[in-house]
VOPAGU-2260 file (C-alpha; in pm, 1 decimal, decimal comma):
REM VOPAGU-2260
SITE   aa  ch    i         X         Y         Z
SITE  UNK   A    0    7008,1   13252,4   -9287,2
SITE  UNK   A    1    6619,2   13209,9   -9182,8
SITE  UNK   A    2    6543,5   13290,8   -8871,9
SITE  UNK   A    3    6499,0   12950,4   -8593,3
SITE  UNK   A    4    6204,2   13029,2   -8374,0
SITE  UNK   A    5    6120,0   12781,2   -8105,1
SITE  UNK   A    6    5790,1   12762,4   -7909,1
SITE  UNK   A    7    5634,2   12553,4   -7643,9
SITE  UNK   A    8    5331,8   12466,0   -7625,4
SITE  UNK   A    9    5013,1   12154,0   -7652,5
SITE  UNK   A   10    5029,5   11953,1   -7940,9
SITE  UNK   A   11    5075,2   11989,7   -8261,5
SITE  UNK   A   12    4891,5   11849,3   -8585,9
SITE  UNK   A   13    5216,7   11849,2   -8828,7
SITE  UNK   A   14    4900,6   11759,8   -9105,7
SITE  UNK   A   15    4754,9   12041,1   -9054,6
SITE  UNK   A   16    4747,7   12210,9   -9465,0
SITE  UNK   A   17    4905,7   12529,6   -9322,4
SITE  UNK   A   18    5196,8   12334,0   -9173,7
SITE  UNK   A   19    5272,3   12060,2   -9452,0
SITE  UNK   A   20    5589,4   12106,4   -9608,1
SITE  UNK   A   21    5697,5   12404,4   -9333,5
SITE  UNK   A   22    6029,8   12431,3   -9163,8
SITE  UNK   A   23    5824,5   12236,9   -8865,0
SITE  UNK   A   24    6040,3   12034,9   -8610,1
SITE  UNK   A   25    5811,4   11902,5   -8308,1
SITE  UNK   A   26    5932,0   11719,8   -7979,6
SITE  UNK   A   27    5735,9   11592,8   -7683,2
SITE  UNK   A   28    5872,2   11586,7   -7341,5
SITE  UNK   A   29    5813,9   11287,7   -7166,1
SITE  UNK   A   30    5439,7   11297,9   -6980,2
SITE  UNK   A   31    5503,3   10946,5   -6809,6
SITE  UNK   A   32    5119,4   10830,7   -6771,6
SITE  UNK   A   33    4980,6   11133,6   -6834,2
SITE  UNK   A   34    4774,4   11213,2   -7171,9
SITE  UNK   A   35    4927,0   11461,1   -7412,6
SITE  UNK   A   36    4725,8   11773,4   -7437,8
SITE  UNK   A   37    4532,7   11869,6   -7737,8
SITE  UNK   A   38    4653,2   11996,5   -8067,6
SITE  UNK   A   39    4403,2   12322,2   -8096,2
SITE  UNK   A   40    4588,9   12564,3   -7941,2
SITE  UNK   A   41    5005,0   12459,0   -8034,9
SITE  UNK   A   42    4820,5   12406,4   -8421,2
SITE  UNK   A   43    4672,6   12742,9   -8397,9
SITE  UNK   A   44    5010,9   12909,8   -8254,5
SITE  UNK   A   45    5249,3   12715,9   -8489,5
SITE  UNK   A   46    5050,5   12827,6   -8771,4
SITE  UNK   A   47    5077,6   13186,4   -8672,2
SITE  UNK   A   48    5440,0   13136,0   -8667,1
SITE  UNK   A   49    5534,6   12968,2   -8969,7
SITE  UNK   A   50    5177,6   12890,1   -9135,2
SITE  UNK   A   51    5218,7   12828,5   -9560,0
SITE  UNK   A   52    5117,4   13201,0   -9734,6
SITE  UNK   A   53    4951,6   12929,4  -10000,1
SITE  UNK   A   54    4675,2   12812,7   -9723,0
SITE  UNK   A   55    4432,9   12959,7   -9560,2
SITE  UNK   A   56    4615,3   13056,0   -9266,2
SITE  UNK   A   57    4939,8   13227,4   -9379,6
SITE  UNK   A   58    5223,6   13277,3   -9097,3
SITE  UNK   A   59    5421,4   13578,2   -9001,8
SITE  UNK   A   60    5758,9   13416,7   -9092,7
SITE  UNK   A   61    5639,3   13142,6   -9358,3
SITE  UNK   A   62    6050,7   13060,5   -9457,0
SITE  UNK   A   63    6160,9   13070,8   -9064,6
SITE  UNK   A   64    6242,6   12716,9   -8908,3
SITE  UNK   A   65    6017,7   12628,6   -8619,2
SITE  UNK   A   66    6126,0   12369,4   -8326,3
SITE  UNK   A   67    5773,1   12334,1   -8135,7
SITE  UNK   A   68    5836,5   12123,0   -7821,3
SITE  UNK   A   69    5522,0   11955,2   -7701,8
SITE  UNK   A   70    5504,1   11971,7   -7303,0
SITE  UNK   A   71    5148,7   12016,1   -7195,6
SITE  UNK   A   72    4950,7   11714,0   -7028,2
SITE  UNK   A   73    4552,5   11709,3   -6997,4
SITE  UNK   A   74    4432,5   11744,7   -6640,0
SITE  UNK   A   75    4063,8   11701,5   -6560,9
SITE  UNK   A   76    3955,7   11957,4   -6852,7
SITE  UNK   A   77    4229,5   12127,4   -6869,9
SITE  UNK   A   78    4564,1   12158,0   -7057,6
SITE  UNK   A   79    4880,6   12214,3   -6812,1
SITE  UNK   A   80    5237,4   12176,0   -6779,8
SITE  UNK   A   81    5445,0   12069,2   -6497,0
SITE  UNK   A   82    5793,4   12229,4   -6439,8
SITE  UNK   A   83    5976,2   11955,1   -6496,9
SITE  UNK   A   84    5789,6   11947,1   -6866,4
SITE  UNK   A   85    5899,3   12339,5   -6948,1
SITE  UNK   A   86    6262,3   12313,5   -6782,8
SITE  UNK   A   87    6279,5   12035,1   -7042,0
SITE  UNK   A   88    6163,3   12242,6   -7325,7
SITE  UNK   A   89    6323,9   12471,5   -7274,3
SITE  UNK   A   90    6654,6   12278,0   -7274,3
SITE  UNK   A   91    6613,7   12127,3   -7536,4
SITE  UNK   A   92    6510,8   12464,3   -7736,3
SITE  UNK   A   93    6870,0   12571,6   -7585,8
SITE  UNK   A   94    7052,0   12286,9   -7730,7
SITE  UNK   A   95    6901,3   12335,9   -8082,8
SITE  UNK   A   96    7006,2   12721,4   -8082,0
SITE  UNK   A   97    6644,5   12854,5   -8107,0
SITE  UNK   A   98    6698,3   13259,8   -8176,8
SITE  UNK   A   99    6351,8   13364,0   -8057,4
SITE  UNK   A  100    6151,1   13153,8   -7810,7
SITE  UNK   A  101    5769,8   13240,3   -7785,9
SITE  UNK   A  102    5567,4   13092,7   -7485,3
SITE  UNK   A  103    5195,7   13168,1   -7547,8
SITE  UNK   A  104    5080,5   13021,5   -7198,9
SITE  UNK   A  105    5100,4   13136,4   -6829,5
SITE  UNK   A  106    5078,1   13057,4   -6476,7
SITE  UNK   A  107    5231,9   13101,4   -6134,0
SITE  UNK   A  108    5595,9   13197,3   -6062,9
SITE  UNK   A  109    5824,0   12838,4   -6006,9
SITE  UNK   A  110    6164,0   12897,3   -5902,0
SITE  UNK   A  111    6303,0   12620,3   -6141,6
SITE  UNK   A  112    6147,8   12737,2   -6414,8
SITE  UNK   A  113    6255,7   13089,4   -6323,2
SITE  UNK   A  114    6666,5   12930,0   -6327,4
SITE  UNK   A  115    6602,9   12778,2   -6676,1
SITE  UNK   A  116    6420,2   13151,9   -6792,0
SITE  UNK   A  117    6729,1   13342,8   -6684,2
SITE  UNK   A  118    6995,5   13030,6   -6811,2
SITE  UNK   A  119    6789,2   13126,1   -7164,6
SITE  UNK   A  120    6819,8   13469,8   -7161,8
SITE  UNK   A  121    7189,2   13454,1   -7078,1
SITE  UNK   A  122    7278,7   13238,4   -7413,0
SITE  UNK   A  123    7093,1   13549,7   -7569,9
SITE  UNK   A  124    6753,6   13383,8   -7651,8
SITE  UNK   A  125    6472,3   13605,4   -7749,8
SITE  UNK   A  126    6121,4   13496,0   -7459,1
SITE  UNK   A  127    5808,8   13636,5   -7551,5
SITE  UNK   A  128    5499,7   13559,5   -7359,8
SITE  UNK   A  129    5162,5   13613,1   -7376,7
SITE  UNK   A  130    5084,0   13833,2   -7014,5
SITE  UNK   A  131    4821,4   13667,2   -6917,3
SITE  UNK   A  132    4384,8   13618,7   -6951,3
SITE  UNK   A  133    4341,6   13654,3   -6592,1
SITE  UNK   A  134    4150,3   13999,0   -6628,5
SITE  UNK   A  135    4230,5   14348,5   -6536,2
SITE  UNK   A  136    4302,1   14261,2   -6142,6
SITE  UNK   A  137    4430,3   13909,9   -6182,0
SITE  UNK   A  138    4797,2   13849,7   -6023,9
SITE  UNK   A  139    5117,2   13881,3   -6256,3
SITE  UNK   A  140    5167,2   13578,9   -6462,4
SITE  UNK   A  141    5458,3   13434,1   -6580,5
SITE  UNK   A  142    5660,0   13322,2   -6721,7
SITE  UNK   A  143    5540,7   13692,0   -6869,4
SITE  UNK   A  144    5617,1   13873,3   -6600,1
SITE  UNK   A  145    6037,0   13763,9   -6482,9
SITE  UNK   A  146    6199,8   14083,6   -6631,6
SITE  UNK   A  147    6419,3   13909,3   -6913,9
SITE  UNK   A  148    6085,9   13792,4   -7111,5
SITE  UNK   A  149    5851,2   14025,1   -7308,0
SITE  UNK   A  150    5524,9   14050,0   -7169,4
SITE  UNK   A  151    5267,3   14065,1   -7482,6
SITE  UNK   A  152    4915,5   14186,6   -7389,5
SITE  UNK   A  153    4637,8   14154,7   -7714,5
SITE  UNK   A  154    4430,3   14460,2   -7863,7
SITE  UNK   A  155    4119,3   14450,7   -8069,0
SITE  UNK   A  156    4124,9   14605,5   -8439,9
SITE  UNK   A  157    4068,3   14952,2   -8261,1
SITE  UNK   A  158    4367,4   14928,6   -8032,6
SITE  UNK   A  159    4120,8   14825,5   -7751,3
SITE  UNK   A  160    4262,5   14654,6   -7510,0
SITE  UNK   A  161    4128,3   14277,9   -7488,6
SITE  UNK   A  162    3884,8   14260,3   -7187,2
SITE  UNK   A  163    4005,8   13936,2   -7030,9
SITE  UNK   A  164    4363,6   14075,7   -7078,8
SITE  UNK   A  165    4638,1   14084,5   -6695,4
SITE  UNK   A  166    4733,3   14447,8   -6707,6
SITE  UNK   A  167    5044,3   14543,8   -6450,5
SITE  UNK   A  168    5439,6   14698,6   -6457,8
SITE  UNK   A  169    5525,1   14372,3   -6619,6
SITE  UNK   A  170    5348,3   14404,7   -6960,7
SITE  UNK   A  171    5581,2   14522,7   -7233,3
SITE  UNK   A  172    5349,3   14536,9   -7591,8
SITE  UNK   A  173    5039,6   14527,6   -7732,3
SITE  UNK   A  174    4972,6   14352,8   -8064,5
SITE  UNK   A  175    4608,4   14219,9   -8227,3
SITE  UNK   A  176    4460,1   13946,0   -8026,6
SITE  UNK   A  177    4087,2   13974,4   -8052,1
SITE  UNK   A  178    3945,3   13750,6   -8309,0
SITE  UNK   A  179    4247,7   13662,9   -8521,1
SITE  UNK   A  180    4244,5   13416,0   -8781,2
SITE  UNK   A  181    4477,3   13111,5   -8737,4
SITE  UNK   A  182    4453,5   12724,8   -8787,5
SITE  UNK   A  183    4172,3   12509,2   -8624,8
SITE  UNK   A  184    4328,0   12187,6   -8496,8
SITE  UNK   A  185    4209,1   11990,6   -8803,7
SITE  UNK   A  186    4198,4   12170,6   -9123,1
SITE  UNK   A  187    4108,8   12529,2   -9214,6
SITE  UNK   A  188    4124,4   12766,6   -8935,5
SITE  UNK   A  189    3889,7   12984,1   -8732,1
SITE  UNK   A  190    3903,5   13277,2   -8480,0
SITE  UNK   A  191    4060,5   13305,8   -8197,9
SITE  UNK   A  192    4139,9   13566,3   -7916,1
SITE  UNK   A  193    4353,4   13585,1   -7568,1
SITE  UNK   A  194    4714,2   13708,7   -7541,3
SITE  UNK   A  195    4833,5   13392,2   -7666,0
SITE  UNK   A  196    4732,6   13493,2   -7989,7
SITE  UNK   A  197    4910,5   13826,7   -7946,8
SITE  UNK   A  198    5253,7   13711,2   -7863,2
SITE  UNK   A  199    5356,3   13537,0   -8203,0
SITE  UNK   A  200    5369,0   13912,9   -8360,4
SITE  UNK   A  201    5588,5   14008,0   -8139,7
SITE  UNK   A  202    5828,4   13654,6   -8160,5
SITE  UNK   A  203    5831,5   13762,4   -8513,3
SITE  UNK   A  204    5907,5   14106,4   -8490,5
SITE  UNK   A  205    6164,1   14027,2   -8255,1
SITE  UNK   A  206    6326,3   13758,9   -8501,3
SITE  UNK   A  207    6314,2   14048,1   -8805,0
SITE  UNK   A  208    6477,2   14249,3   -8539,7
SITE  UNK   A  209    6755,3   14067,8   -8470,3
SITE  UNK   A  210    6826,1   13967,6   -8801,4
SITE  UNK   A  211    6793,0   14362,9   -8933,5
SITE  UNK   A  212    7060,1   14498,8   -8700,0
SITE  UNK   A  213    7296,4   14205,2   -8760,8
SITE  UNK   A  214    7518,1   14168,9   -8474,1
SITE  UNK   A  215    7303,8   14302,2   -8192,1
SITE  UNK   A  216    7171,0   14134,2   -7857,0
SITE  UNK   A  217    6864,3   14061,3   -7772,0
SITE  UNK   A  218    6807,0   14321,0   -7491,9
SITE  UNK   A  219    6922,0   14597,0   -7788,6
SITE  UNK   A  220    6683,8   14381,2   -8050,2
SITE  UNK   A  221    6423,2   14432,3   -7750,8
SITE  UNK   A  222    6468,0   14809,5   -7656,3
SITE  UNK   A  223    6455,5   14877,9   -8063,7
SITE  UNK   A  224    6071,0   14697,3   -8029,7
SITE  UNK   A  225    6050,4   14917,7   -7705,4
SITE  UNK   A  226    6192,1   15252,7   -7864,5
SITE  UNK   A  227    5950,0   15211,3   -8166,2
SITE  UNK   A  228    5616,8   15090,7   -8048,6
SITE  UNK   A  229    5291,4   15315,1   -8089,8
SITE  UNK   A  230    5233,9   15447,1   -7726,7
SITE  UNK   A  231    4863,6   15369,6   -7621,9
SITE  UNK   A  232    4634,1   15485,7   -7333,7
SITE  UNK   A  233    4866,8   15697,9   -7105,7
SITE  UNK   A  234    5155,8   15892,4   -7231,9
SITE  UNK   A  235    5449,6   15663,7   -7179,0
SITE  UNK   A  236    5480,0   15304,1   -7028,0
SITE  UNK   A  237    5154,5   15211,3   -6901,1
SITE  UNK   A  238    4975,7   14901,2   -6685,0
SITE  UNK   A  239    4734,0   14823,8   -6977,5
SITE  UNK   A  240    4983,3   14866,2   -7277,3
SITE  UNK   A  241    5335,0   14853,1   -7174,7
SITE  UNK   A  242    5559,1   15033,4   -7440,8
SITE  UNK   A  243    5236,9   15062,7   -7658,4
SITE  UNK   A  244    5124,0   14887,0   -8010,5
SITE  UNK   A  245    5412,0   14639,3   -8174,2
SITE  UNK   A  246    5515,3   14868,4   -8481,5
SITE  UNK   A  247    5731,6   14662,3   -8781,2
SITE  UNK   A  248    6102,2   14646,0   -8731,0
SITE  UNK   A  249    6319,7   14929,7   -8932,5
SITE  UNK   A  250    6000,4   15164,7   -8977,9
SITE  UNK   A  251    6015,9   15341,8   -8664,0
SITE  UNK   A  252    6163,2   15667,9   -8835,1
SITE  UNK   A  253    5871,2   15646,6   -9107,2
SITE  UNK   A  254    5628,9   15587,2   -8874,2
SITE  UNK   A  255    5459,9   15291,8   -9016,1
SITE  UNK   A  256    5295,9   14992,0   -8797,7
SITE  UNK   A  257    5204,6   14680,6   -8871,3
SITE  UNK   A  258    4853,4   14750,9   -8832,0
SITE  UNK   A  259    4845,4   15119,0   -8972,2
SITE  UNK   A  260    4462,2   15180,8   -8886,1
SITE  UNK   A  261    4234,3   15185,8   -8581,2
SITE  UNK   A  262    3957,0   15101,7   -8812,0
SITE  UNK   A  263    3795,0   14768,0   -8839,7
């Protein structure tokens, strides 16, 4: 069976070459009178995800299926959700048995949201989100930071750590999210950096995971990513890098990473 990865996230353009003829199923929560968000950033994390490895923008799991619910509104300038939007999402994800969820956004705790985050992980749903662009002394964001979702912080192609990046107890893993190629919202793609960008390697990991040791949980599917990640900065857990640098599933004993070099 593929693995079913569910995300939410802006908008999504399904015409996008990367996407056409992908395992791509997209909703949209009702925004009432609001305007839908724009498609850059959903485009750009679907395409991570499940992108065609014809295009330009191969994904990490081209043959997965991919349920993208749509449940950001444009506020002012700026893209945001309400928690009636994401409690929705996520229910829906829920109902169409999504394995891994990734959630490549963040803001402030909501004790709703919180209830539908903990409902999720109980039906033994993968959550991976991205910690957070707030900076080194920003507050914890979430939904990152509620204990039953890995927090996903972004390093550069030296294992830097990304300069806008939260840092606190809360983040889990690193993986490359400085200047990463992925879809622009139209056609072709372009680079792009934040933690956003980071979590998708770690959605996928976590779906290759699962599916490796056939029968596990997700908290043993998670402690597995845990147990094999490259530790970074200090010796152990850290603020900056969590567990240290997402290494590929089943290699932990070889000692091979995804990204084997600190080289650009």
């Amino acid at each position: 069976m593929r693995p079913r990865l569910g995300m939410i996230d802006t908008g999504i353009n399904i015409d996008h070459p990367a996407l056409t003829g992908q395992r791509l199923a997209v909703h949209q929560v009702d925004l009432g009178e609001r305007a839908a968000a724009g498609r850059q950033h959903g485009t750009a994390i679907a395409a991570m995800l499940i992108g065609s490895v014809e295009g330009r923008v191969p994904g990490l799991l081209p043959d997965a299926d991919l349920i993208a619910v749509e449940a950001f509104h444009t506020a002012a300038t700026q893209e945001q959700a309400d928690a009636f939007s994401i409690v929705t999402a996520f229910d829906l994800l829920i109902g169409e048995s999504a394995e891994v969820i990734n959630l490549s956004f963040s803001g402030p705790a909501n004790a709703v949201v919180r209830r539908m985050v903990t409902h999720a992980a109980g039906a033994d749903i993968g959550l991976v989100a991205a910690a957070g662009n707030g900076g080194p002394g920003a507050d914890p964001a979430y939904p990152a930071a509620w204990p039953e979702v890995i927090a996903v912080t972004a390093v550069d192609a030296r294992w830097r750590a990304y300069r806008q990046a939260n840092q606190g107890p809360y983040v889990m893993l690193a993986a490359p999210g400085v200047n990463i190629w992925t879809a622009a919202s139209i056609s072709g793609g372009r680079l792009r950096s934040g933690t956003s960008y980071a979590a998708p390697f770690v959605t996928a990991a976590l779906a290759i995971e699962r599916r490796r040791s056939a029968g596990s949980d997700i908290p043993t599917a998670m402690q597995a990513l845990f147990d094999c990640a490259h530790d970074l900065g200090e010796a152990g857990h850290d603020p900056v890098f969590g567990n240290g640098l997402l290494s590929a599933p089943g290699q932990c004993k070889g000692g091979v990473h995804f990204f084997p070099t600190s080289g650009e």
